[in-house]
N, C-alpha and C positions, 0 to 999 in steps of 0.2 A: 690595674694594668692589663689583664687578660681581657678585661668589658672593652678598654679601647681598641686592643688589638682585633678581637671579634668583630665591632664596628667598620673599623679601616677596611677589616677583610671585606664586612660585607658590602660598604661602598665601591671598592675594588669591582668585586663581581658584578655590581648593578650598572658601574661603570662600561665595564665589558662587555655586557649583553645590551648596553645602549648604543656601544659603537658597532658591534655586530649586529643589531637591527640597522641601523642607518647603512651598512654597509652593503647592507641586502636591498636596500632599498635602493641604495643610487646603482647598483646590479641590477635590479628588477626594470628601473627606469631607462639605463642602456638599452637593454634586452627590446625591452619596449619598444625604443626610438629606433632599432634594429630591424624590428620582426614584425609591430604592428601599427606605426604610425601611420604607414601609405597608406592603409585603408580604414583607419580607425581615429585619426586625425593625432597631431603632434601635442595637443591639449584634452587628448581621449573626447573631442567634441565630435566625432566623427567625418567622415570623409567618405570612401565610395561604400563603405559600411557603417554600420550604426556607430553611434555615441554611446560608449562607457561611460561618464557622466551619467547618471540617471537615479531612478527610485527605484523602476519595475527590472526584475530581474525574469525574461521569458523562459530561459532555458536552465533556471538554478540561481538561487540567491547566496547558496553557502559555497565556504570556500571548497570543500571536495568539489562540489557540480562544478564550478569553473577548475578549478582544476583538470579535472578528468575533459573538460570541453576542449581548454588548449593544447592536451593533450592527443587525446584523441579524433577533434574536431567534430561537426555539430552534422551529423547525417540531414542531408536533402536540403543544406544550405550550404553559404561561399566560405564557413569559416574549416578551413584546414586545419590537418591536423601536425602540431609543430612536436610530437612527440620523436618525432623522426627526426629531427632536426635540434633540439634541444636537450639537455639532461632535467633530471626529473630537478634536482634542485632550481634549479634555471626555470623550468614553470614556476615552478612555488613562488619563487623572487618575482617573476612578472605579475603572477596571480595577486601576492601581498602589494606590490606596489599598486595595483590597479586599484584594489581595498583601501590601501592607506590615504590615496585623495578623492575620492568619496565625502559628498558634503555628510551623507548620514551613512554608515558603515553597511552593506548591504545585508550581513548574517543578522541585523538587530532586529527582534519583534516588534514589527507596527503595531498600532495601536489599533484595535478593533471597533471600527466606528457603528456607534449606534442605530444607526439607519442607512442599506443599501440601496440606489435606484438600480432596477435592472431595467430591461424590455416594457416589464407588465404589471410588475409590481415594487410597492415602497415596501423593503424588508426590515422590521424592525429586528433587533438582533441580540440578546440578551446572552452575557458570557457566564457561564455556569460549574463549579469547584475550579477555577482557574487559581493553581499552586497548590491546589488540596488530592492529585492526583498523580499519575505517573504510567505514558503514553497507554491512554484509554486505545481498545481493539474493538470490541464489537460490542453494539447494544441492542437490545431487546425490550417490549412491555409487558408486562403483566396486566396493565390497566392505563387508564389515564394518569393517575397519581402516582405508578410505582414502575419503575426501569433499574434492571438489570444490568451492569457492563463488568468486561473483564480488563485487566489492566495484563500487559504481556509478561511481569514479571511472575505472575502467578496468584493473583488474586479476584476476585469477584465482590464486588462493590452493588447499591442500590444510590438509586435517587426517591427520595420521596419526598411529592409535591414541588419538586424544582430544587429540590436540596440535598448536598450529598450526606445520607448515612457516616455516619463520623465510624463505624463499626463494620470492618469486610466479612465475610463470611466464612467461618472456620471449618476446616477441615477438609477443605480444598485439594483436591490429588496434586502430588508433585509435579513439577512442569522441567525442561531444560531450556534455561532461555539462555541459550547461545544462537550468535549471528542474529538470524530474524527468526528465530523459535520463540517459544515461549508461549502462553494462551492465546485462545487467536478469537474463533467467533461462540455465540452463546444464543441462543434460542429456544423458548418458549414452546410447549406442545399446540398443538391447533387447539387440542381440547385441556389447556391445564385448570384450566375452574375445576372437571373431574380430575384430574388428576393429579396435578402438581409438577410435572415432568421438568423437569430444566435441561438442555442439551447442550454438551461443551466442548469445544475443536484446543488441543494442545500436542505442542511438542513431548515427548514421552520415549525414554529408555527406560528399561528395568535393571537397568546399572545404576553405576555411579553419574549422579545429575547433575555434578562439577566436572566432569571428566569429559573435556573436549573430544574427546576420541572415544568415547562410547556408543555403541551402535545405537539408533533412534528411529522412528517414525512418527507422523502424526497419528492420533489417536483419537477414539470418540467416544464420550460418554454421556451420561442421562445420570441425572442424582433430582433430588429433592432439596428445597429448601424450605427448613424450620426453624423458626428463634436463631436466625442467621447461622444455622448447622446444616454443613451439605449432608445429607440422609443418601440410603438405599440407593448407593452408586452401582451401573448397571456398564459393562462395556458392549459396546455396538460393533465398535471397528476396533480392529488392531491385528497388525498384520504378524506371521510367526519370527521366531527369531532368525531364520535364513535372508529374508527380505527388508532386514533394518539394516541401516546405512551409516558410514561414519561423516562425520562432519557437516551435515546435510545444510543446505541450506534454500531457501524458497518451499517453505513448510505448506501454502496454502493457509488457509483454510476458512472457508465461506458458507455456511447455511443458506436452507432455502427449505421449506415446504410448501410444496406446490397444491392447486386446487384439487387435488387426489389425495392426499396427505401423506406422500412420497417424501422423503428426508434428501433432499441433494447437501455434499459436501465435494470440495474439493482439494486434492492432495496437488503443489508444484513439482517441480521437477528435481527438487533436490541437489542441484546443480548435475544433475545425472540426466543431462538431453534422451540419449540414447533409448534410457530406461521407461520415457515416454511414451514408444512407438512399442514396448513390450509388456503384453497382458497380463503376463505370469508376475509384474512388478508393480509396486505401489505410484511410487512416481511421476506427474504429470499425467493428469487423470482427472475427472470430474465422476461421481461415483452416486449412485440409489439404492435406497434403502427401504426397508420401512422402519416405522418407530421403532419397533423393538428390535431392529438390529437383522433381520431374516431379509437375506435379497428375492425381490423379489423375479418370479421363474421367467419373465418374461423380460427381463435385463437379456443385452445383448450377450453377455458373455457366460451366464448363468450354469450352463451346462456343457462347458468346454473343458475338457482335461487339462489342470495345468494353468487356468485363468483365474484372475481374482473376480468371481461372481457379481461383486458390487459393482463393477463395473460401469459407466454409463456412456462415458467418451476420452478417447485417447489421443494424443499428440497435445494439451493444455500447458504450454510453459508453466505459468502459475495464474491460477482463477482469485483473483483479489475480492469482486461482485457478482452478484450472480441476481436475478428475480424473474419473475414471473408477469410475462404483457398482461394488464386486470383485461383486455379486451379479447384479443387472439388465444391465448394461451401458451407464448412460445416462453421457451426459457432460455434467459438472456445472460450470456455473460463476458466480463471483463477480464484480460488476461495481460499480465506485464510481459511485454519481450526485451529483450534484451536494452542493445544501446540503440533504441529506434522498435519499430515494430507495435508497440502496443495494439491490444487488437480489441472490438468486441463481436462477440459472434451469437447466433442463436443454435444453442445447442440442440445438437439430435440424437436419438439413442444411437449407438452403435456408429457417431461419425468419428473420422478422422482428422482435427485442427492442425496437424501438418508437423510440429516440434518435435525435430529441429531438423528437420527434411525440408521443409519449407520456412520460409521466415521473409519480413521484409526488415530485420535489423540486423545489427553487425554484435562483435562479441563485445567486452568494455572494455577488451586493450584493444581494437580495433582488427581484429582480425576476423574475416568471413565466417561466419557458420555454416552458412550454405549459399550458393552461387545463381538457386532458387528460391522464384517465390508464387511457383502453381507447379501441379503435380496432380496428375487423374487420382481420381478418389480420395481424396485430400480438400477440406473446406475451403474457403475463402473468406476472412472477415469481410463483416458490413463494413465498418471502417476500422483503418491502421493510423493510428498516430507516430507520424514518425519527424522529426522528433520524441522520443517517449516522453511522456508528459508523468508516467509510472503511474497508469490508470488504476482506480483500486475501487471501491464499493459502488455499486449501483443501487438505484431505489427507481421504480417507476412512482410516478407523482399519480394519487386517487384522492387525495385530500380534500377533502368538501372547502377548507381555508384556500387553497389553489386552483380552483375550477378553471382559469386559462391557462393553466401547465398540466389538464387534463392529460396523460398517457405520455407526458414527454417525461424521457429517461434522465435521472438523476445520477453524476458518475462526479467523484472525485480525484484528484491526482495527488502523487506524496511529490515527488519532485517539483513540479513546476506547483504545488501548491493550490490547485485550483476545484472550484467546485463547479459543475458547467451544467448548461441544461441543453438538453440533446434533443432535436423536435426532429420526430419517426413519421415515415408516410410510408404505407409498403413496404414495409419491413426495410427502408431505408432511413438513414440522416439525412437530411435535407436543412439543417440547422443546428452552429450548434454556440448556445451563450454563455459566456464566461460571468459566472453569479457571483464569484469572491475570489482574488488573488495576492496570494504572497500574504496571506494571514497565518501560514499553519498549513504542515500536511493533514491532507485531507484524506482520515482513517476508516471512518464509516457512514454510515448517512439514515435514517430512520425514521417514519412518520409516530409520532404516539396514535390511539387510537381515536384521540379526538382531531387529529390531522393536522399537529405542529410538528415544526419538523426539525429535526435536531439531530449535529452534525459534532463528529467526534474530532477533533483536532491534536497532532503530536507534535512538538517541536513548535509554539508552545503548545502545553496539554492541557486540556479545557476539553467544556463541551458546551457548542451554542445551540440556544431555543430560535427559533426562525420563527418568524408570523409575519404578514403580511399587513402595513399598516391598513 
C-alpha cells in the first residue's frame, strides 16, 4: 500500500511541474506576442529585426547569454533592454519559450565537423580526450610529442603523441576554484631541455580553500616534473597578506615569454575596478619578471616606495591572451570588458589601458561604469569589440603548416564561441575571419613545435588538433 501511495505522490508531482511548465510557456508566449513580435515577427520569423528561428546564436547560445541580453539589452545594436520593463521571472518565461520552439535546442552541442573551409585553407580537425577531461585552461609543449595542460579545478594533465595520459600529475599545489579561480595558464621555460622548469598561474589563499570568504590572490610558481611528480616548487609571485581580497573574481591569468626571456603574467581586476588604476595593489595589471622570480630594475614601477615592482602596465580589466608580434616585437594582448568593451591592445612598459576610467562597455546590470571612453594619458585599443564577444587567448600564427596566415593574430571568444583570425597591417586590423563558431568556448590556442595548431575548448571540453588539408 505504501509503494502505491509513493507512486500516486510521485505522479502527482510530475503532473504539477508539467502543468507549471506549460504555464510558463503560454506566459512566456504572451510576453512574447507583447514585447517582441513587432520586430521579431509573430512566428519569431522575423520582422524589422532578425529571426529567432535559427541554428547560429551571435550574441550567446546559452540560456544565461540570452537572458542577460533581454535583460539588459545588446550594446551598439536596436535590441533594448526590457529589464526595465519586465520582472526577472517574466525574462525567463519569454527566454524558455523562445528555447522551447526551436527546431534544435540552441544550449545543445553541435557536432564538430571534420573539415572546416575558411578564406585560405581546408581545416582538417581532429577532436582529442573529448569526455576524458574537465574545462582544459592553458597548454603548453614540451616537444612535438608531449603537452602539458591544466584543468581549472586543480590539476595538470599531459598529452602524449595525440593521447591523453590516463594519470595527472601528483602533488599539484592546492588551488581555490571559486567563481572563475582555479588553475589558469602553464608554461614551459625557454630553456627547459636544461632545466626542466614548468610555470603555473592559480588562484591561491593560504586559508581555508572551501571557504568562499577567504582572502586570495593569484599566484605563480615554477616546479618540476618527474615520473608525473611536481618536484622543487619555487614561488615567483605572491602578493603579502594585506593585499589578498575576498571573493575575487576575474583572476587572470596569461603567460608569455618574450624574445628576452622576460616572464609576462597577467592578474584581472578582481572585480575590484578601482584597484586597477592603483600600483600599490595586485589587481588589474599586466606584470615582468624574470624567471626566477626577481623584477627586473628597469620595470616601470621598480623603484617606487609603495609599488608592486613587477609591475608592467596598469588599468588591464582582465588579460585572457597575450603573445608576442614573431616580426615587430610588440606584445599583444587581449582583455575582456565588461557587457561590451572587449579590447586588444599592444602593451607598453609603464602604459595606462584606462580601467575603469575609461571603457567603451557598460556594467552587466546595465549600468554606466564610466561616461568616458578617451582620456589624456590613457591607451586606446586597436580594436574594441562591442558587443563582447569575451575575447580570451591569442596566438600569432608562424606555423611553417600556415604560411598564408603568416603574422595574422589568433584570438578566441568564450561567449560568442568563436575562433577568428585577425589580419594586422601597421599595427592595425584591417580583417578579421570568423574560423569556427558556436562549437565550444574558446579557452586557449597553441601551435605545437611542429606547427599544428591546437585549440582548447570548454563547454564542451575537448581539445582539437588543427591542420590544414
Amino acid at each position: 500500500m505504501t509503494n502505491v501511495v509513493k507512486k500516486i505522490g510521485i505522479l502527482i508531482l510530475i503532473a504539477a511541474a508539467s502543468t507549471t511548465l506549460l504555464h510558463a510557456q503560454d506566459t512566456g508566449k504572451e510576453l512574447y506576442k507583447t514585447y517582441c513580435a513587432g520586430c521579431h515577427g509573430a512566428q519569431l520569423e522575423g520582422n524589422s529585426a532578425a529571426a529567432l528561428i535559427k541554428s547560429e546564436w551571435k550574441y550567446g547560445r546559452s540560456r544565461g547569454a540570452m537572458i542577460q541580453n533581454v535583460t539588459y539589452g545588446i550594446p551598439d545594436t536596436e535590441m533594448s533592454a526590457f529589464g526595465n520593463v519586465l520582472e526577472e521571472k517574466d525574462v525567463e518565461a519569454v527566454v524558455d519559450y523562445i528555447i522551447s520552439v526551436q527546431d534544435t535546442p540552441p544550449s545543445e552541442d553541435r557536432p564538430i565537423p571534420s573539415q572546416v573551409e575558411t578564406d585560405l585553407y581546408t581545416l582538417q580537425i581532429e577532436k582529442m580526450a573529448e569526455g576524458e577531461i574537465e574545462t582544459p585552461w592553458g597548454i603548453t609543449f614540451i616537444d612535438e610529442h608531449h603537452a602539458l595542460f591544466t584543468e581549472r579545478k586543480g590539476t595538470i594533465r599531459q598529452l602524449v603523441n595525440g593521447k591523453l595520459d590516463p594519470q595527472p600529475i601528483k602533488g599539484v599545489p592546492p588551488t581555490q576554484e571559486l567563481r572563475t579561480g582555479g588553475y589558469m595558464d602553464i608554461a614551459v621555460d625557454p630553456h627547459y631541455e636544461d632545466n626542466g622548469w614548468v610555470y603555473l598561474a592559480f588562484s591561491y589563499t593560504p586559508y581555508d580553500m572551501e571557504d568562499d570568504n577567504a582572502r586570495a590572490m593569484t599566484k605563480i610558481v615554477r616546479g618540476r616534473i618527474q615520473e608525473h611528480q611536481w618536484t622543487d616548487e619555487q614561488t615567483l609571485f605572491e602578493v603579502p597578506d594585506s593585499l589578498l581580497v575576498r571573493r575575487g573574481n576575474r583572476w587572470g591569468s596569461r603567460f608569455l615569454f618574450d624574445d628576452k626571456g622576460y616572464l609576462y603574467f597577467s592578474i584581472g581586476d578582481m572585480a575590484r575596478g578601482e584597484a586597477s588604476q592603483d600600483i600599490g595593489q595586485a589587481p588589474g595589471k599586466v606584470y615582468r619578471i624574470h624567471r626566477d622570480g626577481t623584477v627586473p630594475p628597469d620595470n616601470p614601477y621598480a623603484r617606487q616606495p609603495g609599488a608592486l615592482g613587477a609591475i608592467f602596465s596598469i588599468g588591464n580589466r582582465n588579460v585572457q591572451g597575450i603573445d608576442q608580434h614573431p616580426e615587430t616585437g610588440d606584445i599583444w594582448a587581449t582583455e575582456h570588458g565588461p557587457m561590451g568593451g572587449d579590447e586588444l591592445n599592444i602593451l607598453k612598459k609603464g602604459a595606462n589601458y584606462g580601467w575603469p576610467t575609461i571603457t567603451y562597455g557598460v556594467d552587466y546590470d546595465g549600468t554606466v561604469v564610466s561616461d568616458k571612453t578617451h582620456q589624456p594619458g590613457m591607451e586606446q585599443p586597436v580594436v574594441q569589440w562591442t558587443p563582447s564577444i569575451a575575447v580570451c587567448p591569442a596566438k600569432f600564427s608562424d606555423s611553417p603548416l600556415f604560411p598564408e596566415w603568416e603574422h595574422n593574430l589568433l584570438v578566441g571568444a568564450l561567449k560568442f564561441e568563436e575562433l577568428r583570425r585577425l589580419v594586422i597591417q601597421n599595427n592595425d586590423v584591417v580583417d578579421q575571419e570568423i574560423i569556427l563558431k558556436d562549437y565550444g568556448r574558446v579557452r586557449d590556442i597553441e601551435h605545437s613545435p611542429n606547427g599544428v595548431l591546437y585549440v582548447l575548448l570548454n563547454n564542451p571540453d575537448m581539445i582539437l588538433r588543427i591542420t590544414p588539408k
